[in-house]
C-alpha atoms as one frame of an Amber mdcrd trajectory, in Angstrom:
protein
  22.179  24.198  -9.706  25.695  25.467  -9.417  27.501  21.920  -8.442  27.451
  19.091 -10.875  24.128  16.907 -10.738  24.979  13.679  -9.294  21.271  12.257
 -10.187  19.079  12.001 -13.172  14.972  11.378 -13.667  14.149  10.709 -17.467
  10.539  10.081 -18.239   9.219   8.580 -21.170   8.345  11.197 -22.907  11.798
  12.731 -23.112  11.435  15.016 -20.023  14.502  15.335 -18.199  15.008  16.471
 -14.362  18.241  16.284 -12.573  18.941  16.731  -8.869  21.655  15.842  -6.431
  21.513  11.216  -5.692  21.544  10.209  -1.691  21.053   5.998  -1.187  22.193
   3.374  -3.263  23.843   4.105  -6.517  22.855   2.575  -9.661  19.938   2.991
 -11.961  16.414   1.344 -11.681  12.913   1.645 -14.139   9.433   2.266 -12.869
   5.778   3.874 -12.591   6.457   7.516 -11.458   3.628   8.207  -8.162   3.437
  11.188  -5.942   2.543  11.281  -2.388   0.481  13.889  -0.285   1.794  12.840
   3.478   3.388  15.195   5.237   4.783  12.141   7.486   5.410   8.008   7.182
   8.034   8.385   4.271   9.874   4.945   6.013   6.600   3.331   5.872   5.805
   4.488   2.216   9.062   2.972   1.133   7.895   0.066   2.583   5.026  -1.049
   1.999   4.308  -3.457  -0.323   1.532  -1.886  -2.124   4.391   0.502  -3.751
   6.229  -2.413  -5.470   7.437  -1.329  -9.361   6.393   2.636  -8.792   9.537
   5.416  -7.540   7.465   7.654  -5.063   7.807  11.899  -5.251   7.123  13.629
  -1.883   4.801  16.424  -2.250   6.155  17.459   1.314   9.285  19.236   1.073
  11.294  17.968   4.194  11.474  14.707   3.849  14.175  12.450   6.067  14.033
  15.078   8.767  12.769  12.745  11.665  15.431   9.897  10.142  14.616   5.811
  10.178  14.144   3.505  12.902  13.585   0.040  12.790  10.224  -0.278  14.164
   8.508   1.964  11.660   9.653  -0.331   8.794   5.624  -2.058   7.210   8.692
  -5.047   5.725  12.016  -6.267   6.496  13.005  -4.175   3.373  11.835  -1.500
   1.106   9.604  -2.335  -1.526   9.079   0.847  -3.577  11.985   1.626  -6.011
  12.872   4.548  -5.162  12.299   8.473  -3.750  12.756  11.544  -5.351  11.921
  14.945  -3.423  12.826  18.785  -3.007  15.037  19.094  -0.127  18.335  17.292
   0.625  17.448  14.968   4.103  18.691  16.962   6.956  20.413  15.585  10.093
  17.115  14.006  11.502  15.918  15.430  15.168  13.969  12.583  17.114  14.279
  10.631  19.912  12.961   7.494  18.107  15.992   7.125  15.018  18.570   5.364
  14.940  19.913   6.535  11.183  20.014   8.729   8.678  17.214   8.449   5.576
  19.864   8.456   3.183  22.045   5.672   5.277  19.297   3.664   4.927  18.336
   3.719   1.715  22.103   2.998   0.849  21.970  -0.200   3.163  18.646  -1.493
   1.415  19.615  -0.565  -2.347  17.267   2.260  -2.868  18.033   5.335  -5.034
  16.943   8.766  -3.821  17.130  12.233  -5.677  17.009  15.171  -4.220  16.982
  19.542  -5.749  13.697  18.782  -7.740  10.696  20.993  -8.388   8.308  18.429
  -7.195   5.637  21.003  -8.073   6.322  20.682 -11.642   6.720  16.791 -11.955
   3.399  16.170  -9.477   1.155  18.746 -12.265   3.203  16.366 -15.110   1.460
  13.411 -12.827  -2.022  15.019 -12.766  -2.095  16.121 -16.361  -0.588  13.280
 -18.102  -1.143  10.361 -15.974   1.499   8.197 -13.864   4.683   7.872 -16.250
   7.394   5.373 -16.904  10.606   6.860 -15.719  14.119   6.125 -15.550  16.245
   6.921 -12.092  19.739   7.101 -11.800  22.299   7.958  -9.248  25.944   8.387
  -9.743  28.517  10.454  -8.058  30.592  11.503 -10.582  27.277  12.497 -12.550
  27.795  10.954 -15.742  24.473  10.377 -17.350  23.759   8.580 -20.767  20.155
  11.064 -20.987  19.224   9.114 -24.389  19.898   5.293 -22.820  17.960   6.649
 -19.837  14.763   7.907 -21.834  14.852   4.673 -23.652  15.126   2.489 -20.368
  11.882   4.323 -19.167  10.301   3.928 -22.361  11.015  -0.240 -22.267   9.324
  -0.149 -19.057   6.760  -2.106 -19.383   3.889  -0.592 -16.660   1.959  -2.188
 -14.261  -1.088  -2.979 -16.272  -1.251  -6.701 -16.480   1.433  -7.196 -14.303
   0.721  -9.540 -11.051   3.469  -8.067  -8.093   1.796  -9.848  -5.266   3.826
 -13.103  -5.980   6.703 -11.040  -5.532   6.046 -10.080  -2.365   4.351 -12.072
  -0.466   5.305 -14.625   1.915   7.418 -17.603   1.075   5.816 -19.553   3.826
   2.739 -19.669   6.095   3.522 -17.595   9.774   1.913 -16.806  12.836   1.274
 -13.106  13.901   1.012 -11.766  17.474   2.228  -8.510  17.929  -0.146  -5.860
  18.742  -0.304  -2.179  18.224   2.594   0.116  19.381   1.298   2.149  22.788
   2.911   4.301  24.885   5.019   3.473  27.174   5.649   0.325  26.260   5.984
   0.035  22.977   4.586  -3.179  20.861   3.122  -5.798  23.464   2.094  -9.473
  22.161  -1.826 -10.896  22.279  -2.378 -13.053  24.971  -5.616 -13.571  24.828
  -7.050 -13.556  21.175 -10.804 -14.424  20.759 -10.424 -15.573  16.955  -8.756
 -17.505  14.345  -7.786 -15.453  11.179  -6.301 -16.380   8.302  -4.617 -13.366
   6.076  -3.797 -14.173   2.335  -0.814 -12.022   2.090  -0.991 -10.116  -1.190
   1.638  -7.791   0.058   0.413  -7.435   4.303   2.222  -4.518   5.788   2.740
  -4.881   9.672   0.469  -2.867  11.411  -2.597  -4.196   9.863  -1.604  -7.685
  11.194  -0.952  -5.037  14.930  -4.375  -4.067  14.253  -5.781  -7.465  13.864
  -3.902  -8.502  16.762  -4.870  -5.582  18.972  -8.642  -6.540  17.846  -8.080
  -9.866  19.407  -7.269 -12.025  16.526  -4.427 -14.869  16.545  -3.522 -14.281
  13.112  -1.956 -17.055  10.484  -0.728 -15.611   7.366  -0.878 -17.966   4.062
   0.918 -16.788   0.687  -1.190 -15.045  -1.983  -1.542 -18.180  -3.956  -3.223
 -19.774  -0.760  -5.955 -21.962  -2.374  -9.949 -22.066  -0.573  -8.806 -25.624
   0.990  -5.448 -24.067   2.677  -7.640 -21.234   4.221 -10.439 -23.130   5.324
  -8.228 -26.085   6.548  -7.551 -23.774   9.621 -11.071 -23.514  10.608 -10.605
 -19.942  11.122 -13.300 -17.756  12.254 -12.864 -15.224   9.563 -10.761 -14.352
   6.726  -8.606 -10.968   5.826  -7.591  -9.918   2.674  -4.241  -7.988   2.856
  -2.970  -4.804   0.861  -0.164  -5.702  -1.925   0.736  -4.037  -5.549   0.073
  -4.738  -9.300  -2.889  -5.015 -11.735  -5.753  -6.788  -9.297  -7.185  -8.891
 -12.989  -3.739 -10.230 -13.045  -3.737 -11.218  -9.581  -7.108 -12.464  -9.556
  -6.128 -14.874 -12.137  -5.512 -17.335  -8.785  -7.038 -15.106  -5.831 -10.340
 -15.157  -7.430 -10.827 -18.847  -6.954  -9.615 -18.838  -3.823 -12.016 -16.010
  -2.395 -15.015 -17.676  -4.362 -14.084 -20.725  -2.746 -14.629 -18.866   0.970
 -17.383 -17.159  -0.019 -19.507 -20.659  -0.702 -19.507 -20.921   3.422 -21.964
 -18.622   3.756 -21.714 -17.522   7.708 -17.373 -16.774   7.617 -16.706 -13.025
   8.023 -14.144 -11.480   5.187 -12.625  -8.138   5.490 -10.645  -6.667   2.291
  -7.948  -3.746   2.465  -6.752  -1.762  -0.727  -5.782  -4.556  -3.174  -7.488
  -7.230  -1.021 -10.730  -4.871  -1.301 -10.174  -5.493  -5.374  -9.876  -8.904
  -4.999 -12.931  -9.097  -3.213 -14.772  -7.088  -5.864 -13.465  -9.038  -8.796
 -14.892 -12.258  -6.740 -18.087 -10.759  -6.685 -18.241 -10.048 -10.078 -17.639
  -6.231 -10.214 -14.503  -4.836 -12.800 -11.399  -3.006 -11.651  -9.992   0.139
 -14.072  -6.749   1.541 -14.017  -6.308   5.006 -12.697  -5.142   7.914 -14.256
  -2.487   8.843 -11.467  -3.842   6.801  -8.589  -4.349   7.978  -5.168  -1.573
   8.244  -2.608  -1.433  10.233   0.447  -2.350  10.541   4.094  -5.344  13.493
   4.173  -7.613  11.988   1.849 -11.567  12.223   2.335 -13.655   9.386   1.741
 -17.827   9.572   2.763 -19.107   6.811   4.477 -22.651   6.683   2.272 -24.262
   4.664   5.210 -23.693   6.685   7.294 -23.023  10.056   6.207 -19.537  10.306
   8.494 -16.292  11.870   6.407 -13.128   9.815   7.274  -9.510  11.194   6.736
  -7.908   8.037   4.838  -4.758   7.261   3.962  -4.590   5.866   0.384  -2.125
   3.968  -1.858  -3.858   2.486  -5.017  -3.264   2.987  -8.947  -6.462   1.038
  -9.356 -10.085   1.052  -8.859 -13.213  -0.719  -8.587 -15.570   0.457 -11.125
 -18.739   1.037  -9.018 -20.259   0.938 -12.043 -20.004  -2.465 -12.447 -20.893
  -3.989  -8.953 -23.381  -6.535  -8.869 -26.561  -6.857  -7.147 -26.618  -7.211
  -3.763 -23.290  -5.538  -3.383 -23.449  -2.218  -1.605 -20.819   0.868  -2.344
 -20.678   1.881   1.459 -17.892   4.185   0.702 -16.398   7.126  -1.837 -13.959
   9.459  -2.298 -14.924  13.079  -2.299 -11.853  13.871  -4.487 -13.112  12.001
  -7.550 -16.163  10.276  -6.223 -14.208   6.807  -6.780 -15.220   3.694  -5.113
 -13.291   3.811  -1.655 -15.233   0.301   0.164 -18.407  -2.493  -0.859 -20.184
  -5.094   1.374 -23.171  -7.892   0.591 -25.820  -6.805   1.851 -26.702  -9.617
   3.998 -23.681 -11.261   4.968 -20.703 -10.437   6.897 -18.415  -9.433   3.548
 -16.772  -5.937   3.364 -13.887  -4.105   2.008 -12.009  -0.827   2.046  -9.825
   0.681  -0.907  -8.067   2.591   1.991  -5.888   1.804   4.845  -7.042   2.088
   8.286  -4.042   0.926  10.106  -2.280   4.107   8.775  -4.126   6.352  11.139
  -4.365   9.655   9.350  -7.144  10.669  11.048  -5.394   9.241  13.669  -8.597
   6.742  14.949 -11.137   7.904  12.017 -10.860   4.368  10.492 -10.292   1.646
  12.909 -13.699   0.893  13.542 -13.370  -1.321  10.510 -11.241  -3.950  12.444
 -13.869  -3.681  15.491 -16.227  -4.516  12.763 -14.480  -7.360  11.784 -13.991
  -8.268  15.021 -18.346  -8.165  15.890 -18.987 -10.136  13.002 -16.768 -13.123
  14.140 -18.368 -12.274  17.823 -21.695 -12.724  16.189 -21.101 -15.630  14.231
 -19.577 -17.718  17.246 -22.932 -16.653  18.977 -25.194 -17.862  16.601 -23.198
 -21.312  16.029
C-alpha cells in the first residue's frame, strides 16, 4: 500500500494485517470466521447466528450490489464486523437504496478493506478460528501492541451463551411470507397451523418460510419455558438459528425442549443452533469446531435418501454423531468433513438440520424441510 492504512486486524498470535477502514470507526474484539458466498453479505451481517465473530469474504467484490432494507435477516447487524479484498464499489442494482459502507457506518459496524483474504482464510484453516482485534481510524494511528493484547483478552465463544443477547424481548406474531415476484412479500391469510418459534437468534426468512408453509407463527424468547410453549396449544414447535456455545445455551433450552418432547404426537423442527439444542435434549454432545462452516455452496448427503443438497451453512459447532443416542437417526452429513449436518427419532415427528434452508443456495434444494414440517402437523391433526 502506497497511502497510509486507515485500518488494522491484530490476531492473537501477534499477526498483523492492515488495510484501508469503510463503516463505523472505532475498535471492536472477536472470533475471526470466513465466508464462501459469493452473494448475501447484508444478510451475513445480519444474522444472528454471527453474533461475537468479524466475518472475511472469500469473494472478492463484496458491496457491489449495495444494501436495501428488505434483505436485512434483523433490524440491525449482528456480526461485528467485515473485512475483505476489494474496496465496495458504487453498487449497480435496481433493488438498493445505499451504499455497503453507508450502512455499516449508520449501524456501528467496522469494515476493512486491501487484505489478502487468501492468506488470513489458510491462517483460519490451519490454525483454527482466532481472536482478533479490528480497528478503524482515519488518521491511521494504531497502538499494534494494545491491539494484539485486546484480541488476546478476548475471551472466545466457548462457554459463552449469545442467544440471550439476541433474542426477542417479547413474545410476537409473524405473518409475512416469502418475497415473490412481482409483488414482493405478501402476508398469510390463510395459515393451517399454530407454531410456536423459541427465538434463539430467528432470522426473517425462516419465519417467511414458515409462513409461506402455512403456519401462523408466535415467536417466544429463548428462555421460553415447556409451559409458555405449550400454553398456545400450537400444533408444532420450531427451533430457530442463533449464536454461542449450544451447552451454554442449553443450560435453560434443554428443559424447555424436554419438556415438549414428553407430548409425544407435537411435531419439532430444529435449524442450525436450534438443531443443537435438539440434540443436546436428546442426549447426544455438541464439540467445538476447528474453523466452523460458513458459506453458501456447501454439500451435505441426505443418508436416507441418497440426494446431495447445496446448503448454506453458518455454525462454529457440531453435534458429535458419535454420541447420538438410540433411536436417533443421523439423516444428514457433510461431504466436506463428514460432520453431522441433521438427526430425527425414528418414530416420531422430531427432526433437525445444522444448515439453513431458507437461504436458498441451491436455490429450492432444501425447502422440502418446511413442507415436511408442514405434513407432520397435517398428519397429526388427521389422526386427532
Amino acid at each position: 500500500m502506497t497511502d497510509r492504512p486507515t485500518a488494522c486486524l491484530a490476531l492473537a498470535d501477534g499477526t498483523v494485517f492492515y488495510g484501508r477502514g469503510f463503516g463505523a470507526t472505532g475498535q471492536t474484539t472477536a472470533e475471526l470466521c470466513f465466508n464462501t458466498a459469493m452473494t448475501g453479505y447484508q444478510e451475513i451481517m445480519t444474522d444472528p447466528s454471527y453474533a461475537g465473530q468479524v466475518v472475511t469474504f472469500t469473494f472478492p467484490h463484496i458491496g457491489n450490489t449495495g444494501v436495501n432494507d428488505e434483505d436485512d435477516e434483523t433490524s440491525d447487524p449482528v456480526a461485528s464486523g467485515m473485512v475483505v479484498k476489494w474496496d465496495p464499489t458504487e453498487p449497480s442494482n435496481w433493488r438498493t437504496t445505499d451504499t455497503l459502507g453507508a450502512w455499516l457506518t449508520k449501524r456501528g459496524r467496522i469494515g476493512m478493506g486491501g487484505v489478502d483474504t487468501r492468506r488470513l482464510t489458510r491462517a483460519i484453516r490451519q490454525q483454527g478460528a482466532p481472536h482478533v482485534a479490528l480497528a478503524h481510524d482515519p488518521d491511521g494511528n494504531f497502538d499494534v501492541a494494545a491491539l494484539v493484547a485486546a484480541a488476546r483478552g478476548f475471551a472466545g465463544l466457548v462457554g459463552l451463551d449469545l442467544a440471550k443477547d439476541v433474542t426477542c424481548a417479547q413474545s410476537y406474531t409473524w405473518d409475512e411470507m416469502r418475497w415473490a415476484w412481482p409483488d414482493g412479500y405478501s402476508r398469510q391469510t390463510a395459515a393451517r397451523h399454530k407454531v410456536v418459534a423459541v427465538d434463539y437468534g430467528a432470522k426473517r426468512n425462516i419465519l417467511r418460510c414458515l409462513a409461506s408453509a402455512g403456519c401462523d407463527v408466535t415467536v417466544l424468547p429463548a428462555t421460553a419455558t415447556a409451559e409458555d410453549i405449550l400454553a398456545l396449544n400450537p400444533d408444532g414447535v420450531f427451533l430457530s438459528n442463533g449464536p454461542g456455545d449450544p451447552a451454554a445455551t442449553g443450560a435453560y433450552a434443554v428443559p424447555a425442549i424436554k419438556g415438549v418432547l414428553e407430548h409425544q404426537d407435537i411435531p419439532v423442527f430444529g435449524i442450525c443452533l436450534g438443531h443443537q439444542m435438539l440434540a443436546l435434549a436428546l442426549g447426544a454432545q455438541t464439540i467445538k469446531m476447528n474453523h466452523g462452516h460458513h458459506g453458501a455452496n456447501h454439500p451435505v448427503k441426505d443418508t436416507e435418501t441418497g440426494k446431495v443438497e447445496i446448503t448454506s451453512m453458518n455454525h462454529g459447532f457440531t453435534v458429535d454423531s458419535q454420541t447420538l443416542p438410540e433411536g436417533v437417526h443421523e439423516t444428514h452429513i457433510s461431504l466436506f468433513d463428514g460432520s453431522n449436518c441433521g438427526i430425527r427419532l425414528a418414530d416420531r415427528p422430531v427432526f433437525s438440520v445444522q444448515y439453513h434452508p431458507e437461504a436458498s443456495p441451491g436455490p429450492m434444494d432444501s425447502y422440502y424441510l418446511f413442507e415436511r414440517f408442514a405434513a407432520a402437523m397435517d398428519d397429526r391433526k388427521a389422526a386427532n
